[in-house]
C-alpha positions as CSV (number, residue, x, y, z in Angstrom):
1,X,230.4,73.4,108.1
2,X,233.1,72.5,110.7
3,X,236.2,74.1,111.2
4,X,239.2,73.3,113.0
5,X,241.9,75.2,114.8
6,X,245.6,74.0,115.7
7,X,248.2,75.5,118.8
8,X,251.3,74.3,118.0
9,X,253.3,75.6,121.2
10,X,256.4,74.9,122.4
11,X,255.3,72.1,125.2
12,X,252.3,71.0,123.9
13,X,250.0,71.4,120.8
14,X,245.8,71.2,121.1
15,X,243.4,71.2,118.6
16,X,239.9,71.9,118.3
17,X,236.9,71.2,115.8
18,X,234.2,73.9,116.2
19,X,230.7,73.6,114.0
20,X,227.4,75.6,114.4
21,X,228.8,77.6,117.5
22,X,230.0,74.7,119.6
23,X,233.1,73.5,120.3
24,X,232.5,69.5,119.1
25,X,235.8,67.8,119.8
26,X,239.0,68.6,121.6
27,X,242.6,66.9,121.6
28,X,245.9,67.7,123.4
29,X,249.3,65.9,122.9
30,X,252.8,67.0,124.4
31,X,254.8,68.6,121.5
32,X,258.0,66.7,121.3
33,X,261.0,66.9,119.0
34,X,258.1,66.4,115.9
35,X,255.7,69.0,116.2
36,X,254.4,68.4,112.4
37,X,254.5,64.3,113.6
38,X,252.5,65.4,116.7
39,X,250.1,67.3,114.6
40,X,249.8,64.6,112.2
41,X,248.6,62.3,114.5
42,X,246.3,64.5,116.2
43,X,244.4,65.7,113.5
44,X,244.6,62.3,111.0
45,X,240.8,61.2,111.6
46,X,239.1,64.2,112.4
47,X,236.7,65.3,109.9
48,X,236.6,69.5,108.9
49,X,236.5,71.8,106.2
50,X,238.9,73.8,107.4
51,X,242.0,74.8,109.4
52,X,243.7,77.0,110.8
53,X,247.3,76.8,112.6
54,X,248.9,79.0,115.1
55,X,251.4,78.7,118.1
56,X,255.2,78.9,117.7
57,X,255.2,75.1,115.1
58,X,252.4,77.3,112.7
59,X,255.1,77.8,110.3
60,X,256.0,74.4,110.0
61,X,252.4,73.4,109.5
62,X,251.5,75.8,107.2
63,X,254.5,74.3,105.0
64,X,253.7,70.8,105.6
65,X,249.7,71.4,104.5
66,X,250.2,74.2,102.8
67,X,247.3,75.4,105.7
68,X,246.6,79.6,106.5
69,X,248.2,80.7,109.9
70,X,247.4,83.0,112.4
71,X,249.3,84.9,115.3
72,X,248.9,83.6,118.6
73,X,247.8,87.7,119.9
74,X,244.8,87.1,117.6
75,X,243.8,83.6,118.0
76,X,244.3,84.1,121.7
77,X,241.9,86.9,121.8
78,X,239.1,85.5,119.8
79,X,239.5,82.7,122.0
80,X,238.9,84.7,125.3
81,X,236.0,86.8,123.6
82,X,234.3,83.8,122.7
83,X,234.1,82.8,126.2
84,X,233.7,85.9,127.8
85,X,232.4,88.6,125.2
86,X,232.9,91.6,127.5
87,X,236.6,90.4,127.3
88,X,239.0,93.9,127.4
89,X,242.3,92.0,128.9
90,X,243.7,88.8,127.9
91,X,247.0,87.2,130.4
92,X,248.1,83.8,128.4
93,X,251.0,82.2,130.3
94,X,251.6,79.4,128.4
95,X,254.6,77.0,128.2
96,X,257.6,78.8,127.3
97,X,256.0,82.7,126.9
98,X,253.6,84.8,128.6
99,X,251.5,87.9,127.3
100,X,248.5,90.5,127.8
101,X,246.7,92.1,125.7
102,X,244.4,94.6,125.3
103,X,241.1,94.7,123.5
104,X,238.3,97.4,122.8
105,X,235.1,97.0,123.0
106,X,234.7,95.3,119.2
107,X,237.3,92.7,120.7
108,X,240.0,94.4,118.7
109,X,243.6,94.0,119.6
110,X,244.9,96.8,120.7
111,X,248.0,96.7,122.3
112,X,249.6,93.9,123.7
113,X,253.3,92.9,125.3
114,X,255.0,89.5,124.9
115,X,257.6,88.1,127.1
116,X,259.0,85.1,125.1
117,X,262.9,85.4,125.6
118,X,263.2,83.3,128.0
119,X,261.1,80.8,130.2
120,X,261.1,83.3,133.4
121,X,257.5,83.2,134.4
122,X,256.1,80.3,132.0
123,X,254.7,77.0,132.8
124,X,258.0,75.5,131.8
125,X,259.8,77.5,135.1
126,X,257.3,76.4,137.5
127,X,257.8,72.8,136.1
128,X,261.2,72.9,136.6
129,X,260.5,74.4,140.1
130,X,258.1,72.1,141.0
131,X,260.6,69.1,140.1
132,X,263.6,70.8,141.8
133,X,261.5,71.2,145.0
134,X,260.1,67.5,144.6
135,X,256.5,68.4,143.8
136,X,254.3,67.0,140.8
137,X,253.1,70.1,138.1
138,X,249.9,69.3,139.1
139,X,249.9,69.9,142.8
140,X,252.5,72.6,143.0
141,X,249.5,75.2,143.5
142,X,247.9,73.2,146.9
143,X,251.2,72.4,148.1
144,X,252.1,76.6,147.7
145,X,248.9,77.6,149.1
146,X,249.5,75.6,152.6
147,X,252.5,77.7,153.6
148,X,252.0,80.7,156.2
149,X,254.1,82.5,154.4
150,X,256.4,83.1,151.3
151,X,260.4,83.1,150.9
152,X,261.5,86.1,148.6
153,X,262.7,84.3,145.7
154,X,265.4,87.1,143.9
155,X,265.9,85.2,140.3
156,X,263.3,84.6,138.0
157,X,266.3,83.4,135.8
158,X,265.4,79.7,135.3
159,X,268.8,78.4,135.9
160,X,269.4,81.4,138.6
161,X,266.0,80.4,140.6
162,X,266.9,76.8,140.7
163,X,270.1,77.2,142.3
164,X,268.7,79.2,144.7
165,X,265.6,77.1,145.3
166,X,268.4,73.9,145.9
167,X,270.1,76.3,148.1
168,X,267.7,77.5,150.4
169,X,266.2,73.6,150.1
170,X,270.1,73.1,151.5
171,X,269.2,75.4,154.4
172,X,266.2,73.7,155.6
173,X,263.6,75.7,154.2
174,X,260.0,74.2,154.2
175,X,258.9,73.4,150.7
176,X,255.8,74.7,151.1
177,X,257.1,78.3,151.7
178,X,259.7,77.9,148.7
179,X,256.9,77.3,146.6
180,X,254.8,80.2,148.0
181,X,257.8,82.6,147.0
182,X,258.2,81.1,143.3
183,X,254.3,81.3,142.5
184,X,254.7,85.3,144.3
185,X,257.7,86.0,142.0
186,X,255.6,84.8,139.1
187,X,252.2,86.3,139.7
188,X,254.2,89.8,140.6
189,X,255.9,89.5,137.2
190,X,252.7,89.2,135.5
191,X,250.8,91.9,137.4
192,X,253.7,94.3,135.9
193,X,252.6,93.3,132.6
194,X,249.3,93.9,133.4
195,X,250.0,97.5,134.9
196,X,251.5,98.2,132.2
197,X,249.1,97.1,128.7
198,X,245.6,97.3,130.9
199,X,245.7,97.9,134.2
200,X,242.1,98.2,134.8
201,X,238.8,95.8,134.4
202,X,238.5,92.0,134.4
203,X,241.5,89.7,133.4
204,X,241.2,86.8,131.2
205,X,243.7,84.3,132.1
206,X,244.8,81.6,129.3
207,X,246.6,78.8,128.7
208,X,248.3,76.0,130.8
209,X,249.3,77.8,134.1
210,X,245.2,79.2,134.6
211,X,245.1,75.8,135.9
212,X,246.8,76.6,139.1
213,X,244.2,77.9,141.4
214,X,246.7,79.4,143.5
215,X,248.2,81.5,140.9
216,X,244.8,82.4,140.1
217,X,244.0,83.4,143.6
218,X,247.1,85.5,144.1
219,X,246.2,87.1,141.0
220,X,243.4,88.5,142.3
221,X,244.6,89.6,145.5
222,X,247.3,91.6,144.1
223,X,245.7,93.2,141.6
224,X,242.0,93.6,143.1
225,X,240.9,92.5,139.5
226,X,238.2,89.9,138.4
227,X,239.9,87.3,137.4
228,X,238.1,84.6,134.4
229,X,239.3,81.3,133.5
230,X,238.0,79.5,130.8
231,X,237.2,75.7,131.2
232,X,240.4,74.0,129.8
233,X,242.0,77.6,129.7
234,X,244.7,75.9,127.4
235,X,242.6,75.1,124.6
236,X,241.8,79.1,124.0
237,X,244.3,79.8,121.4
238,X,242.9,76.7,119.4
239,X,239.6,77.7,120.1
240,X,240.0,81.3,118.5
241,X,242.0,80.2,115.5
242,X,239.0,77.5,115.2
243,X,236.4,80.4,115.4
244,X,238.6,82.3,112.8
245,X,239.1,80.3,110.5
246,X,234.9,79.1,110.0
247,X,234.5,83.0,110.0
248,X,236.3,83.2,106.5
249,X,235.0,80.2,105.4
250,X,231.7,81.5,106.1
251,X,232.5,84.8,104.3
252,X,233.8,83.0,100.9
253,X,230.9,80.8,101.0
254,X,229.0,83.8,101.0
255,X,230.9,85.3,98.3
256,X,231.2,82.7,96.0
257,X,234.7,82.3,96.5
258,X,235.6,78.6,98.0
259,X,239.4,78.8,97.2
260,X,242.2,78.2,99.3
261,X,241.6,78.6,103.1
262,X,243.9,76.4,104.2
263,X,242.3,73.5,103.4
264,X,244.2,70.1,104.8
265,X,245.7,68.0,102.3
266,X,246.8,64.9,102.7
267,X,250.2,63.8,103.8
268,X,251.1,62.6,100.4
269,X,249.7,65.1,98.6
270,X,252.2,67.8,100.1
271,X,255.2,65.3,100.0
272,X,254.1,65.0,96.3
273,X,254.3,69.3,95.8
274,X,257.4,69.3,97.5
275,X,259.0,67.0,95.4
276,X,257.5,68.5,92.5
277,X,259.4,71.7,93.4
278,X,262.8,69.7,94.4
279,X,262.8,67.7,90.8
280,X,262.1,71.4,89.1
């Protein structure tokens, strides 16, 4: 049986197909202003018995296929226990949200805390940093971690910290020490999350910005923590709802009971139920 599992976030959306206990294919697209068209064409000739959606487009994806969702706390954590089965603390800073949480031993969610009000934090503010500051996404980490020191950056206010980033640009600041004191500002906000949910044991650190080896690096040096990152540590929430979703399947197969489990029908079938319940 093969199963599949779709993020739908608010930058980009990934999906993987998991069968047997291995992850057998994996795909990644930007989300756009069509996350259901994104999705579409992401997942239009891969072959699965099964999915699963979650992210912040579930809901739209779940209407579209008429397809089970699942919160990103839980896909999230199955995720990082399937990588690391000792997992106790998850830290996902994804796109446009960050969040910890806190698992016993079973790999049960415990408590967890979500900052998704506003970008302060996310991969989408040191994006717009980077670009402010002239440097590419990709190497904003190097180009941080080859400054002597760091500029105390006050804001973590998207717009706030990019007027004050052009302003101390304005004042001849090096780059280099700018971007030290935006990755600070964001590591620091995280460790408080941290402190806070589970402040003790080994951290595994999701989604996009677990990329940056410098944020990576300060987070260990401030909190004194081993710190895990996943290969393609942005895949993790599809990976868990993947893993979830051939877990039930596996469970209704065992019970007799193949019915719905979000299933993926085709694009025409659930343009046909739609207008079926338009025309009634």
């Amino acid at each position: 049986m093969r199963s599949a599992g779709i993020d739908i976030g608010s930058r980009s959306i990934e999906c993987v197909v998991f069968e047997n206990g291995t992850i057998r294919e994996t795909r990644k697209s930007d989300t756009g202003v069509d996350p259901v068209g994104q999705a579409k064409k992401i997942i239009k000739d891969l072959t699965f018995d099964t999915i699963l959606a979650t992210g912040y487009g579930r809901n739209l994806f779940e209407i579209e296929y008429d397809a089970s969702t699942i919160t990103e706390i839980k896909a999230h954590s199955r995720g990082a226990v399937h990588f690391f089965p000792h997992a106790s603390t998850v830290l996902d800073i994804g796109g446009q949200d960050s969040k910890v949480i806190k698992l016993d031993t079973a790999g049960k969610v415990v408590r967890f805390e979500m900052n998704d009000r506003c970008a302060a934090g996310t991969g989408k503010f040191l994006e717009i940093m980077a670009k402010t500051l002239g440097f590419s996404i990709e190497t904003f980490g190097e180009h941080a971690s080859n400054a002597e020191k760091d500029l105390q950056i006050s804001s973590m206010c998207t717009v706030f910290a990019e007027s004050e980033v052009t302003s101390l640009v304005a004042r001849g600041e090096p780059p280099e020490e700018i971007a030290r004191g935006l990755h600070t500002a964001v590591v620091k906000r995280a460790v408080s999350m941290l402190n806070r949910v589970s402040p003790q044991g080994p951290v595994v650190f999701t989604g996009g910005v677990a990329n940056n080896p410098f944020i990576v690096q300060q987070l260990e040096t401030m909190t004194g923590r081993q710190i895990d990152v996943p290969d393609a540590p942005e895949m993790n929430g599809a990976v868990g709802a993947a893993i979830i979703a051939m877990e039930k399947l596996e469970k209704l197969e065992k019970l007799g009971k193949l019915g719905k489990l979000g299933k993926l029908e085709k694009p025409e079938r659930a343009e046909e139920k739609q207008n079926k319940k338009i025309n009634n």
